[in-house]
C-alpha positions as CSV (number, residue, x, y, z in Angstrom):
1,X,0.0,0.0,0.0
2,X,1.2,3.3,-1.0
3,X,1.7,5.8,2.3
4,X,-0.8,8.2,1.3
5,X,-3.7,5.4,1.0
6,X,-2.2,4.1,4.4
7,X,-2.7,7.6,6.1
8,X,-6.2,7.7,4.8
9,X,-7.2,4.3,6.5
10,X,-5.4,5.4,9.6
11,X,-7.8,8.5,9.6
12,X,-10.6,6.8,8.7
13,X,-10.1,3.9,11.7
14,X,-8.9,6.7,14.2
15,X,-12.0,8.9,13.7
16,X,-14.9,6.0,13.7
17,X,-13.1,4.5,16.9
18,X,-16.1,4.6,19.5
19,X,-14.8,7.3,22.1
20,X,-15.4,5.7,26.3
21,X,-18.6,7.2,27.5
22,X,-19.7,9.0,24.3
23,X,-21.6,6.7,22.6
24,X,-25.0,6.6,23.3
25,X,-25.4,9.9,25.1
26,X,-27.2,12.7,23.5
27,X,-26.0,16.1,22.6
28,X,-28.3,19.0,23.1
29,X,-29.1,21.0,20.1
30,X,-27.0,24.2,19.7
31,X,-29.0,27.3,20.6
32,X,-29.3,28.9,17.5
33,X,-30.5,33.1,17.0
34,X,-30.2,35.4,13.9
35,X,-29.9,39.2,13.8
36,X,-30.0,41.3,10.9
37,X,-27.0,43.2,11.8
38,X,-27.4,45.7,9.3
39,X,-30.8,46.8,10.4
40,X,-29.6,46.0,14.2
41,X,-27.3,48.8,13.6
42,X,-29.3,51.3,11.2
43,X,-32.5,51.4,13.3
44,X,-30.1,52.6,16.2
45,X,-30.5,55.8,18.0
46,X,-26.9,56.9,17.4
47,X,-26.7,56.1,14.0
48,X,-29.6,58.2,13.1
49,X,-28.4,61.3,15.1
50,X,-24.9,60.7,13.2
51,X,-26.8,60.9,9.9
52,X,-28.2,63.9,10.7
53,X,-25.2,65.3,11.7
54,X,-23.8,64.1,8.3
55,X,-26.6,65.9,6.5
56,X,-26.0,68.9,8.5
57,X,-22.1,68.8,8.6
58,X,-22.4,68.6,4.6
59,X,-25.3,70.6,3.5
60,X,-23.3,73.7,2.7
61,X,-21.4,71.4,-0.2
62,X,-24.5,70.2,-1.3
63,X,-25.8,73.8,-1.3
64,X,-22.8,74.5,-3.5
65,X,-23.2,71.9,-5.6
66,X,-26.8,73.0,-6.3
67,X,-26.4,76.0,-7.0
68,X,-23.3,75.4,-9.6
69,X,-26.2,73.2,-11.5
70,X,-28.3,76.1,-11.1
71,X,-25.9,78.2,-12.8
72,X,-25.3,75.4,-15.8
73,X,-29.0,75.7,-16.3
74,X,-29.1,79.6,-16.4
75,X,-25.9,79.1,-19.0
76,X,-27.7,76.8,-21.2
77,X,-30.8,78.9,-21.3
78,X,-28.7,81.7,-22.4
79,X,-26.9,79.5,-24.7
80,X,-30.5,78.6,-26.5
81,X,-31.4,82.4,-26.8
82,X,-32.3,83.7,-30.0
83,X,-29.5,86.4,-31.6
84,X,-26.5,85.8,-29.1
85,X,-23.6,87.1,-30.5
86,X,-20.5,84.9,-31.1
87,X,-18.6,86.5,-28.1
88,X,-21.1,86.2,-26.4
89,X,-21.6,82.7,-27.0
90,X,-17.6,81.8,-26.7
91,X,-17.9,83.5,-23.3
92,X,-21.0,80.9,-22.0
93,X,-19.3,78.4,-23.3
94,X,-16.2,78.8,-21.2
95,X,-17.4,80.1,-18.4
96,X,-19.8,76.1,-18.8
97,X,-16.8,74.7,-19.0
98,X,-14.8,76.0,-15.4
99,X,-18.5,75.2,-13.8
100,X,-18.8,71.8,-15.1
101,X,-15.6,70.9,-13.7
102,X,-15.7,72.5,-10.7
103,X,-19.4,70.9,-10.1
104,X,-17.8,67.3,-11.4
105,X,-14.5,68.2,-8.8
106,X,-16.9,69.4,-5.7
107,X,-19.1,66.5,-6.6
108,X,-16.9,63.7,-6.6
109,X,-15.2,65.4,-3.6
110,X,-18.2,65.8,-1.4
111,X,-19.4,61.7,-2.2
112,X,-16.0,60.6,-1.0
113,X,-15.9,62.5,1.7
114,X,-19.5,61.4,3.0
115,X,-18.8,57.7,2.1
116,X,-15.3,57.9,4.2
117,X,-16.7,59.4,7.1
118,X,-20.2,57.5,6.6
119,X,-17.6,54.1,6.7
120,X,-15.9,55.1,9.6
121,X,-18.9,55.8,11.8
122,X,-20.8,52.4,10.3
123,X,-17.4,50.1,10.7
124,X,-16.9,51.6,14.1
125,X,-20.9,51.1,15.2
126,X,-20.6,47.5,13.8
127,X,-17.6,46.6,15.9
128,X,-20.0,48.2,19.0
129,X,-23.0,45.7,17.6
130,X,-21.1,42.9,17.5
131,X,-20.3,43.4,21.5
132,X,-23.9,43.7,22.0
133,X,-25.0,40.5,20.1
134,X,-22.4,38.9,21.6
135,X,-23.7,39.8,25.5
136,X,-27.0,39.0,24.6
137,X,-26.2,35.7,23.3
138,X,-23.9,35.4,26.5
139,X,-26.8,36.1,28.8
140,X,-29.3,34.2,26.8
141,X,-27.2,31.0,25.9
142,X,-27.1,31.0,23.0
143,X,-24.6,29.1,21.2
144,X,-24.4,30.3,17.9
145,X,-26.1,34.1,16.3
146,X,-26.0,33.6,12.3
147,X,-26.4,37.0,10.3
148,X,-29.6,36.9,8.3
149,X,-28.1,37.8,5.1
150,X,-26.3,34.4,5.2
151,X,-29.5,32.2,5.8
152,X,-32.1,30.9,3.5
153,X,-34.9,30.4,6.4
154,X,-35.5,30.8,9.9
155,X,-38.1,31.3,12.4
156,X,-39.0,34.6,13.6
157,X,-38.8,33.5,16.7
158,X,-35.2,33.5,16.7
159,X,-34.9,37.0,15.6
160,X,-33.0,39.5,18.3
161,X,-32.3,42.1,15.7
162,X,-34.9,44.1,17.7
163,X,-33.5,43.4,21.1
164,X,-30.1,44.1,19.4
165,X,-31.1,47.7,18.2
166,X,-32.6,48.4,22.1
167,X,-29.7,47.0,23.7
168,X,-27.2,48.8,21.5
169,X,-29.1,52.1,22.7
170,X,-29.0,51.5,26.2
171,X,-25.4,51.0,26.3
172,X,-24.3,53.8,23.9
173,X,-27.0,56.0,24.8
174,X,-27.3,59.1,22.2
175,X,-25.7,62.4,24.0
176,X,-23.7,65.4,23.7
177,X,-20.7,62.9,23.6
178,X,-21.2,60.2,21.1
179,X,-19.2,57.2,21.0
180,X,-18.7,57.4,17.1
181,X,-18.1,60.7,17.1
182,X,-14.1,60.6,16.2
């Protein structure tokens, strides 16, 4: 026999060897929950203050940003005007250039902006989640908590994505100092 086969058999006779006092008891069934971590986390007190702080932290951008496409639309109204002069038009048309590009620049800007910050306050709220579904699976006994977005079926009944949310906001309570603030 080659030595490869022989190490397969050797597995194979080690692992079906009846172990003393194993056989014939019963294992209890592993205590199973699932959260929907990303609502568990989204429904949360702080995160929806931080998004409103996001909108208001940003709003003068966006203000910006509007009123640069305001000022594309004045420029192509003038550009569809009956008897504009050549200079005239040469003019518009440069002057749509530099605010196309500064719209694209602030645009681009602001979105990667929000989505780094946005990122940081969701990564660091997830890590905080994951503490919280862990106590309450410690407290509750429950051997395993399976994210829904990784499961085909399960009872509502095993659903703490609720008590998730309302234990999250009872240990990082929303206040003057939050604990995703940076």
């Amino acid at each position: 026999m080659g030595s490869s086969l022989r190490s397969i058999l050797l597995v194979v006779a080690v692992t079906t060897i009846p172990v003393a006092g194993v056989k014939g008891q019963a294992v209890a069934p592993a205590k199973v929950a699932i959260v929907n971590a990303q609502k568990a986390v989204a429904d949360t007190q702080e995160i929806k203050k931080a998004q409103a702080d996001l909108e208001a932290k940003y709003r003068p951008r966006q203000q910006s940003i509007e009123a640069l496409q305001r000022d594309l639309q004045s420029i192509q109204q003038q550009l569809g005007a009956p008897n504009i002069t050549p200079d005239r038009e040469a003019q518009l048309r440069q002057s749509g250039t530099e605010k196309q590009k500064q719209l694209q620049r602030q645009s681009e800007d602001l979105q990667s902006d929000v989505n780094n910050e946005r990122q940081d306050i969701l990564g660091r709220a997830g890590h905080q989640m994951a503490e919280v579904v862990k106590k309450i699976a410690e407290q509750r006994g429950i051997d395993v908590v399976i994210d829904v977005t990784n499961t085909i079926y399960y009872k509502p009944a095993l659903d703490i994505t609720p008590e998730a949310t309302a234990a999250y906001d009872k240990a990082y309570p929303v206040g003057a100092a939050s604990s995703l603030s940076k």
